[in-house]
N, C-alpha and C positions, 0 to 999 in steps of 0.2 A: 504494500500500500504506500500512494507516494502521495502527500498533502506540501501545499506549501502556506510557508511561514511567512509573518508578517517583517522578516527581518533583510534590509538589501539597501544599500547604495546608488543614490537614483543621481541622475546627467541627463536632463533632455528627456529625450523619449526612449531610452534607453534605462534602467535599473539591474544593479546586480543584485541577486536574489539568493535566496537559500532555502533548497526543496528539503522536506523531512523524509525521509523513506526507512527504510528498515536497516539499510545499513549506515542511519546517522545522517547528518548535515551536510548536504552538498551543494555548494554554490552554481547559479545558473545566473543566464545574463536573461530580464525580460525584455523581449523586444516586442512594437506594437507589430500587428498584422497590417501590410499597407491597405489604405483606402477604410481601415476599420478602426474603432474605437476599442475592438476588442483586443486584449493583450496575450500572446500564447510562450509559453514556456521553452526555450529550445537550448542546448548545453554547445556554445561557441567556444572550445575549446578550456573552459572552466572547471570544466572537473575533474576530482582527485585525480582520477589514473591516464590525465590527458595533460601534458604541461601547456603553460603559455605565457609567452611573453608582458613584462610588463608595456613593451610598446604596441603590441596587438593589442591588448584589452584599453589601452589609453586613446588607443585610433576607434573607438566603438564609442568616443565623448567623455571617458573616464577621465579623469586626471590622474597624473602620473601617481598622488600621493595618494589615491583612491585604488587604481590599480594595485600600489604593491599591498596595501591592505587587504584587499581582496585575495591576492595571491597568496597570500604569505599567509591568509588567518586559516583557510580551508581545514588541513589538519585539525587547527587547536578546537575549531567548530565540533569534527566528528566528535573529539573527545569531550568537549565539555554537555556532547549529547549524550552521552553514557555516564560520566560523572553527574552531572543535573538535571537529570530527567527533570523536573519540578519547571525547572526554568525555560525547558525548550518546549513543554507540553502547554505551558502558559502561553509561551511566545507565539505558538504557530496556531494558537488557539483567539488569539486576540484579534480585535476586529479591526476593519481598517481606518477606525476615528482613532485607532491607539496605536497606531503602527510605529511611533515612533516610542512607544514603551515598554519596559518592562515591568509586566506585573509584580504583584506581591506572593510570591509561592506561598500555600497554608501552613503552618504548623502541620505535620503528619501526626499527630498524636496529643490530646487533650493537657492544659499546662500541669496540670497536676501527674500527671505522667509520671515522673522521675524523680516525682518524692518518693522515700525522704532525703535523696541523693541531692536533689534540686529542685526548687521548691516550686508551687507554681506561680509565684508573685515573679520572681527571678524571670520567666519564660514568658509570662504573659511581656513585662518590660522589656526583654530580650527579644524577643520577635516582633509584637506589635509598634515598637517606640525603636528601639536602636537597627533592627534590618528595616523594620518601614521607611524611618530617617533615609538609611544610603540607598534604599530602591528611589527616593524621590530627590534625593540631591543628586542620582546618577542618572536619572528621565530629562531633570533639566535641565542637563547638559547635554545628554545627547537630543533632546528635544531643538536644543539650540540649535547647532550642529549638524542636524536633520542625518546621523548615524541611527543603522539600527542594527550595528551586529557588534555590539559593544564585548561579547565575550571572545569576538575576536581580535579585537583590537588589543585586548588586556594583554597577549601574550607578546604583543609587537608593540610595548610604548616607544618604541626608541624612533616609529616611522608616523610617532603622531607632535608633528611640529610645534604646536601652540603649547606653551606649557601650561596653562592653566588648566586646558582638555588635560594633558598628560596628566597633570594631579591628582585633578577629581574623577579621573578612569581609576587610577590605581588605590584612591583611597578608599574612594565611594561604589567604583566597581568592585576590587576587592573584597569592600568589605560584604556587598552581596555573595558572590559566589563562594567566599569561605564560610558565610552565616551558613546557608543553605548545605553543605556538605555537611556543617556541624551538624547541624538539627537533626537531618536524614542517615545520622550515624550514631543517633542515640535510639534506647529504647527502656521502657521500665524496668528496673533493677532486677537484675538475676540472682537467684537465693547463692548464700554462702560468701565471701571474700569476692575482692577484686579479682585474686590469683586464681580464680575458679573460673571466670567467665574469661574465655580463650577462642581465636581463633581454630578454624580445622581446616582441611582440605590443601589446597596448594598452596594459600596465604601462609598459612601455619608452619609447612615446611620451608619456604622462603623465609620465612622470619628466623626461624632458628637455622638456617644455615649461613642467614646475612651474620647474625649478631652471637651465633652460639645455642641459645636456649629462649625461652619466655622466660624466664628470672632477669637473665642479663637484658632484653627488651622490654621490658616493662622498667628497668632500671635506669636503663641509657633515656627510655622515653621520659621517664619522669622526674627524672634529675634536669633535666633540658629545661621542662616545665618550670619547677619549680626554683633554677637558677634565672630564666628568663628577664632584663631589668627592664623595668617599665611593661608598656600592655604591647600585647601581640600576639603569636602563634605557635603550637609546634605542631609539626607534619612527621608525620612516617610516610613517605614522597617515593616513587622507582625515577631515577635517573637513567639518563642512557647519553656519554658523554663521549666525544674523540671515536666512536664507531666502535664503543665496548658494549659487552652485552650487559642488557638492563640490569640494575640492582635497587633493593630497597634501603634507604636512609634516613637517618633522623634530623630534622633540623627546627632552628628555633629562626621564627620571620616575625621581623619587628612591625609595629600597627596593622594593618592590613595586609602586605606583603602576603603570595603567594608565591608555592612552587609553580606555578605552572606561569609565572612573569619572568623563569627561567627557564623557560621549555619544559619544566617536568613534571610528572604527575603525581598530584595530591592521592592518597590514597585515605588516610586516616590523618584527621585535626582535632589541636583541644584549643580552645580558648583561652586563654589567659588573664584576659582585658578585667578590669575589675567588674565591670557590669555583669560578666556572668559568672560569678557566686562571693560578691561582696554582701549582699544582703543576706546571706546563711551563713557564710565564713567569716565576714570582718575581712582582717588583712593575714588570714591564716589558709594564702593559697595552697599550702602543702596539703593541709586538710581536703582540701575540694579535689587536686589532684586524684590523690589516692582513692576516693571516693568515687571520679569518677570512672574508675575502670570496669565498676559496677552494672554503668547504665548504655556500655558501647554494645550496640548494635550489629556483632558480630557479620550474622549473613548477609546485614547491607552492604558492611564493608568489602566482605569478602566479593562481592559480585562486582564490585567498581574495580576492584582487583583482577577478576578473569574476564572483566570487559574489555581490559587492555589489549586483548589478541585479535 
């Protein structure tokens, strides 16, 4: 089944577009039908497994800094259709008086959910006030802007000239699409210890052969956490770097900051930021840490993990 999205790059009478289909996000160029109003779908050389020139796509009305956007975001697109279903299910769902936004994904799960790990005062603020906040300071920007394929821009800020666009991509975008992986990688508390509720299947064995064991990752991950200064991130991220084969990593990303504003793929994140669990913890994030190993949502995460092939 192949739907399109409210998400493309318009020039003229020309738009670059992004069809949804079953294997992810793939950018199409819309062009009008001559002598008609009606506009038909057809792939000029834009997608994935067809390369093309930045100067082809710019000779179709693009500009040059629109083309390599386009070019260059493809990939990060399909992925962040596997990692955020939330966001692409919105996106391609949205009508066309909103085409230039991004909805607000729901909560998967009632706030009270992840007590007594996390309370529901914490989630209802955490969702409805601080992700609603960056989905509408990151609308009004690219509202501006007249962009609508902001999760591909995020991974290529270096080809977005204005700096003030670059900022509020990365702070305000960021902080969408990290919100959104969080949320969808939690779920209510599993009986017994943190050290209980674990990974299985290929995730599993990846982690203990990157890090050794689940003792020493759960160790390495939460020491990151809890040395982290100021508010931010930490990722268990697979990198693929200089043409080696993929591996899984632990890293700590300052405010908003994403792995994948480095080419690589978020797999698992914790929040840091005081807003989500100062009001249960105070200033006792090691508490909230270790707590939350409680409420991770194993088989989400696991599937964002075998989506990668």
């Amino acid at each position: 089944m192949t739907t399109t999205g409210a998400n493309a790059l318009s020039s003229g009478t020309e738009s670059v577009g992004f069809v949804l289909s079953t294997g992810g996000l793939r950018p199409h160029l819309h062009v009008p039908r001559t002598g008609s109003a009606v506009h038909r779908l057809r792939g000029h050389g834009l997608d994935q497994d067809t390369p093309a020139s930045a100067a082809a796509v710019a000779s179709r009305g693009l500009s040059r800094r629109q083309a390599l956007q386009t070019l260059l975001a493809a990939p990060l697109w399909t992925l962040l259709s596997r990692v955020h279903p939330p966001i692409v299910r919105a996106a391609a769902a949205a009508p066309a008086s909103t085409q230039y936004q991004l909805p607000l994904p729901p909560l998967p799960y009632p706030y009270n959910a992840l007590e007594p790990v996390i309370d529901a005062k914490t989630m209802h603020l955490h969702h409805d006030k601080h992700l609603a906040g960056y989905v509408t300071k990151l609308n009004a920007a690219l509202d501006e802007q007249r962009l609508r394929n902001f999760p591909a821009i995020l991974g290529q800020l270096s080809n977005i000239g204005d700096a003030k666009l670059r900022s509020t991509v990365r702070n305000q975008g960021g902080g969408v699409v990290n919100h959104v992986q969080f949320f969808e990688s939690l779920r209510s508390p599993a009986a017994g210890s943190g050290a209980d509720n674990r990974p299985s299947g290929a995730l599993a064995q990846a982690i203990e052969q990157r890090f050794g064991s689940w003792p020493a990752f759960q160790e390495q991950f939460g020491s990151a956490a809890k040395s982290l200064f100021g508010s931010g991130w930490v990722w268990l991220y697979e990198t693929r770097r200089g043409g080696l084969q993929s591996q899984l990593e632990v890293g700590a990303f300052p405010n908003q900051d994403s792995p994948l504003m480095n080419g690589d793929r978020p797999i698992l994140g914790l929040d840091v930021w005081e807003h989500a669990y100062y009001l249960k913890y105070g200033p006792n994030r090691g508490e909230y840490v270790d707590a939350w190993w409680r409420v991770i949502n194993w088989p989400a995460v696991q599937r964002v993990y075998e989506s990668r092939k």
